[in-house]
C-alpha positions in Angstrom: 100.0 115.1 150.3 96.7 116.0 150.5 95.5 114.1 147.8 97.3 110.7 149.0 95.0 111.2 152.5 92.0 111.8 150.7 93.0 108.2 148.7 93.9 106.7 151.5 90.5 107.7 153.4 88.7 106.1 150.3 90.6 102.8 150.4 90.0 102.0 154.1 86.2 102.9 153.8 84.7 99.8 152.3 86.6 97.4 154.7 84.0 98.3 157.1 81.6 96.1 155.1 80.8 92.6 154.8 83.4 89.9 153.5 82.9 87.2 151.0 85.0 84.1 150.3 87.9 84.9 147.7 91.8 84.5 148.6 94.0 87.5 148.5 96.4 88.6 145.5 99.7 87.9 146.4 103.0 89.8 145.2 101.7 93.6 146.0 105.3 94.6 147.8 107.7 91.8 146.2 109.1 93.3 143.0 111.7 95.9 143.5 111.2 99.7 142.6 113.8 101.1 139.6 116.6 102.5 142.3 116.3 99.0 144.7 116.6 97.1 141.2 118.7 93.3 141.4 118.5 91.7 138.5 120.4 88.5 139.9 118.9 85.0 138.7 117.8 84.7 142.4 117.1 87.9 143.8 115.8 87.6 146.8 113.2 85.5 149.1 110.7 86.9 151.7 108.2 85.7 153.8 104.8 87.1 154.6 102.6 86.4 157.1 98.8 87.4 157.0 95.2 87.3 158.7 92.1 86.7 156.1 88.5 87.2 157.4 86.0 85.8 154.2 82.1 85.6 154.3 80.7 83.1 151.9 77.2 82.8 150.4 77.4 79.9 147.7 73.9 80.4 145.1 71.8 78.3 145.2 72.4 74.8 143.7 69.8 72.5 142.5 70.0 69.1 141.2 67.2 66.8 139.4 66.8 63.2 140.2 64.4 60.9 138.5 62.6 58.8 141.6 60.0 56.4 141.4 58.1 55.7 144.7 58.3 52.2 146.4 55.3 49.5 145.9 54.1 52.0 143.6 52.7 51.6 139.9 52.6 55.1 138.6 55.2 56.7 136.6 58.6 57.9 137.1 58.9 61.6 138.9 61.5 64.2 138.9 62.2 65.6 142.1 64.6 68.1 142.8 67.2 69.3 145.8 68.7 72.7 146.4 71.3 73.5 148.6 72.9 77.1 150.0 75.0 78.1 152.8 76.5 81.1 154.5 79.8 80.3 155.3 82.4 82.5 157.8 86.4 81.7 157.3 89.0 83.3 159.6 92.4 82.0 158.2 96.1 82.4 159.4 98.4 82.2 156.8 101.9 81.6 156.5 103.5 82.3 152.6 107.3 82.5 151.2 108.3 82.3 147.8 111.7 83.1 145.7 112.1 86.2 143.4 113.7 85.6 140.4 115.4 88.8 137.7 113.1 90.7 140.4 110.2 90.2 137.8 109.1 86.5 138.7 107.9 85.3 142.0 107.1 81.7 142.7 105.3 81.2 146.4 104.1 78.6 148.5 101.7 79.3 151.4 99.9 76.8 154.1 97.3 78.0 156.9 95.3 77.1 159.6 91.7 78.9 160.7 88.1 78.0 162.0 85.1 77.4 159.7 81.2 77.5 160.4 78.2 77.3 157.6 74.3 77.3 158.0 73.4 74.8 155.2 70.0 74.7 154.1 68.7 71.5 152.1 65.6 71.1 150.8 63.6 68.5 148.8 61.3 68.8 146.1 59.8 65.6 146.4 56.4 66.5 143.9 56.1 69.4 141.8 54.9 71.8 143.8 54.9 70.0 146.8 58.0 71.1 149.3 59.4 69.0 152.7 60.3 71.4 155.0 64.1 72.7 154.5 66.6 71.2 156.8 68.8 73.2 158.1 72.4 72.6 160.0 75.1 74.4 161.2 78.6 73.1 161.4 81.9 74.4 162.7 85.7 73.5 162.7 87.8 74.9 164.8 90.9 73.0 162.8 90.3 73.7 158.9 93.5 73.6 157.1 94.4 75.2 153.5 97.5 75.8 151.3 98.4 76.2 148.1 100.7 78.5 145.8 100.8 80.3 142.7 103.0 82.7 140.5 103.3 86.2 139.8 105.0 88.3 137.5 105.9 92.1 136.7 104.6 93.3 133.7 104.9 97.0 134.0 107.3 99.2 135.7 107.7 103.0 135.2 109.2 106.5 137.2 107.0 109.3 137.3 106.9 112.9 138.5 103.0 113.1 139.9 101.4 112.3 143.2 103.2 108.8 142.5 106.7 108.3 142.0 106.6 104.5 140.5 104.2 102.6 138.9 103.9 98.9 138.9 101.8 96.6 137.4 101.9 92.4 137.7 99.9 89.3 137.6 99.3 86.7 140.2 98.2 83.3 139.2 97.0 81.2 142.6 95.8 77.5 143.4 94.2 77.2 147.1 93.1 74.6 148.8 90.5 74.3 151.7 90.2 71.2 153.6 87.1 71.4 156.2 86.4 68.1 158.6 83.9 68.7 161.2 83.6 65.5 163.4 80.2 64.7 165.3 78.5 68.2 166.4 75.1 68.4 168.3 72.8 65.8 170.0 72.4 64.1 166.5 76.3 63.6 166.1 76.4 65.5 163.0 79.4 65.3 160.6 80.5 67.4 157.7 83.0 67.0 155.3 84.5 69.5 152.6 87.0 70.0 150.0 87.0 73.3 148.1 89.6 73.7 144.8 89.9 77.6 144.1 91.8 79.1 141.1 92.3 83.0 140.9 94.0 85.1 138.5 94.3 89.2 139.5 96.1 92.0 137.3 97.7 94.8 140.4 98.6 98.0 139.3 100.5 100.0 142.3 101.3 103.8 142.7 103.8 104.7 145.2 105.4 107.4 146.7 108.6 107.1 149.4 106.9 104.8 152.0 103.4 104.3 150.9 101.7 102.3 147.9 98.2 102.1 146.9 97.0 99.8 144.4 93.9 98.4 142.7 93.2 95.7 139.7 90.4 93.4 138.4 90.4 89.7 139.4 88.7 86.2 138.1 88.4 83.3 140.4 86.5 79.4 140.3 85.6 77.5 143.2 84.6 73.6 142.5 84.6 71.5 145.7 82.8 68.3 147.1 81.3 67.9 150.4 79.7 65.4 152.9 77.1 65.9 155.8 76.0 62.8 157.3 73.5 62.9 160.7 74.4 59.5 162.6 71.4 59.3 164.9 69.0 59.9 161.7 71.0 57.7 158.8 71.2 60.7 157.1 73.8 61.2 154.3 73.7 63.9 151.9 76.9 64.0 149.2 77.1 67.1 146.8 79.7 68.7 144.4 79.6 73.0 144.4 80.8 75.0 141.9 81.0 78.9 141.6 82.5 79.5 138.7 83.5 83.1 136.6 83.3 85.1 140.2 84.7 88.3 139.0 85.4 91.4 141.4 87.8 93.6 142.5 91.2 94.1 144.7 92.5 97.3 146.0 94.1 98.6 149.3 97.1 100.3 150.7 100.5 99.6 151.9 103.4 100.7 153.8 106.7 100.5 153.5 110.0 100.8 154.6 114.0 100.6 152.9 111.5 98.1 150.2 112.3 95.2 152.7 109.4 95.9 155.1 106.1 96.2 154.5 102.6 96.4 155.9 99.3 96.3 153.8 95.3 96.1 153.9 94.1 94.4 151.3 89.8 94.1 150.5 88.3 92.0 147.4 85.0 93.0 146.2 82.6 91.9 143.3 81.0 88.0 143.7 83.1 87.3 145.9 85.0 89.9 148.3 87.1 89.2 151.4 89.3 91.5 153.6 93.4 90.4 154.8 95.9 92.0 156.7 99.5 91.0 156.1 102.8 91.7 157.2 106.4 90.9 154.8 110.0 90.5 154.8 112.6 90.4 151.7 115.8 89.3 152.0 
C-alpha cells in the first residue's frame, strides 16, 4: 500500500506546474476489468463530464512577402512578419459515447469556456530594419469547442503485484475550437479563430480495487486560421497556424467505485501539456 501512496504522491506533483494547450485522452475508466466483463454488441454508455485548464505558447511563425514600395523605382524587397501568442483556455466539457464488445468506444463531446491571448506581430519591413511589434490582447468569454474520436482496448491482463489489472488502449480524437471576440478596447478590436486539433494517445492503466493509475505517450497537430482586425486603425491582419508533430506525455490517477463511477486527474506534458479534471458514469 505503501508503494501505491508513494505513486500516487509522484502523479499529483507536476500538476502544480504550468499548462499548455493539448486536449485530454479520453477512455481511461470505460472498458470493463476481466470480472465486470459484457461482451454484448452494445455494452454500455456513460457520460463524463470534465473541467480543462490549457496554457498555450504557439512558436513563432514567420512568413515572407515580396513588396515593392509605392511611387518607387527600386527593386522588389522581401519583407517578413512573425507572429506568437500566449494563449490561456479554461473549458467545460460535456462527453458521452457508446461501448461496444467492451473493447470499442465511440464518443462525442461539446464544450463551452473563456479564451484570452497576447498576440505579438511584428514587421520586417527592410532587412535589418524592424517597426516596432504590435501587440494585443483579446478575450472571449463565449468560445465554443466539440469534437469526438475513438478508442479501443488493446491489452487486458490479471496480475498478482501492486496491480491487480492491466489495461492498455488507444484514443483517436478530432477537436474543434471556435474563438469570436467582437470589438474589445477603445480601438474596437476584433479577433477571429478557428483551431483543427488531431491527437492520438496509447494509456496503459494499473489498478488495484478502487484506484487506477495510468500513463502513455501521445502525438497531436494543431492547424487553424485566424483574424484580428483594429476598426478605428483599418487594420486587418489574416494568418493560418500550424503546430504540428507536438509530442508529450499523459499520466494521472483515478478512482473508482463498483467500475460504474469514477473520478480522475489527468496532466499532459511534452510540447504541449494541459491539466483536466473529470468525473463519469457507465450505464
Amino acid at each position: 500500500m505503501k508503494k501505491i501512496w508513494l505513486l500516487i504522491s509522484i502523479l499529483l506533483y507536476p500538476l502544480s506546474s504550468v499548462s499548455v494547450l493539448s486536449a485530454p485522452v479520453s477512455g481511461i475508466n470505460s472498458f470493463s476489468y476481466t470480472e465486470n466483463k459484457d461482451s454484448k454488441f452494445l455494452s454500455g454508455f456513460q457520460i463524463l463530464i470534465r473541467r480543462d485548464h490549457q496554457e498555450n505558447d504557439f512558436p513563432k511563425q514567420i512568413k515572407t512577402f515580396l513588396h515593392k514600395p509605392k511611387n518607387s523605382t527600386d527593386d522588389h524587397r522581401h519583407y517578413s512578419r512573425t507572429r506568437s501568442s500566449n494563449n490561456t483556455f479554461d473549458l467545460n466539457e460535456v462527453e458521452a459515447g457508446f461501448l461496444f464488445f467492451d473493447n470499442f468506444l465511440i464518443y462525442g463531446k461539446a464544450g463551452f469556456g473563456k479564451f484570452e491571448s497576447d498576440l505579438m506581430i511584428l514587421d520586417e519591413t527592410i532587412s535589418g530594419l524592424y517597426t516596432s511589434p504590435s501587440k494585443f490582447h483579446v478575450k472571449d468569454d463565449s468560445m465554443v469547442s466539440f469534437g469526438g474520436g475513438l478508442a479501443f482496448k488493446m491489452f487486458e491482463k490479471e496480475v498478482n503485484s501492486i496491480f491487480k489489472h492491466l489495461n492498455a488502449h488507444l484514443d483517436f480524437k478530432y477537436n474543434k475550437i471556435t474563438i469570436d471576440a467582437k470589438k474589445q478596447g477603445r480601438n474596437n478590436l476584433t479577433y477571429e479563430a478557428d483551431l483543427d486539433e488531431l491527437q492520438a494517445g496509447v494509456v496503459l492503466t494499473g489498478s488495484t480495487d478502487h484506484i487506477k493509475v495510468f500513463l502513455g505517450p501521445r502525438v497531436s497537430s494543431i492547424t487553424g486560421d485566424e483574424k484580428l482586425y483594429i476598426e478605428k486603425e483599418d487594420f486587418l491582419y489574416e494568418e493560418k497556424i500550424k503546430t504540428s508533430k507536438n509530442i508529450g506525455w499523459i499520466f494521472g490517477i483515478s478512482f473508482f467505485a463498483k467500475d460504474r463511477y469514477s473520478l480522475a486527474i489527468q496532466k499532459r506534458i511534452g510540447d504541449e501539456e494541459g491539466v483536466s479534471f473529470e468525473a463519469q458514469i457507465k450505464f
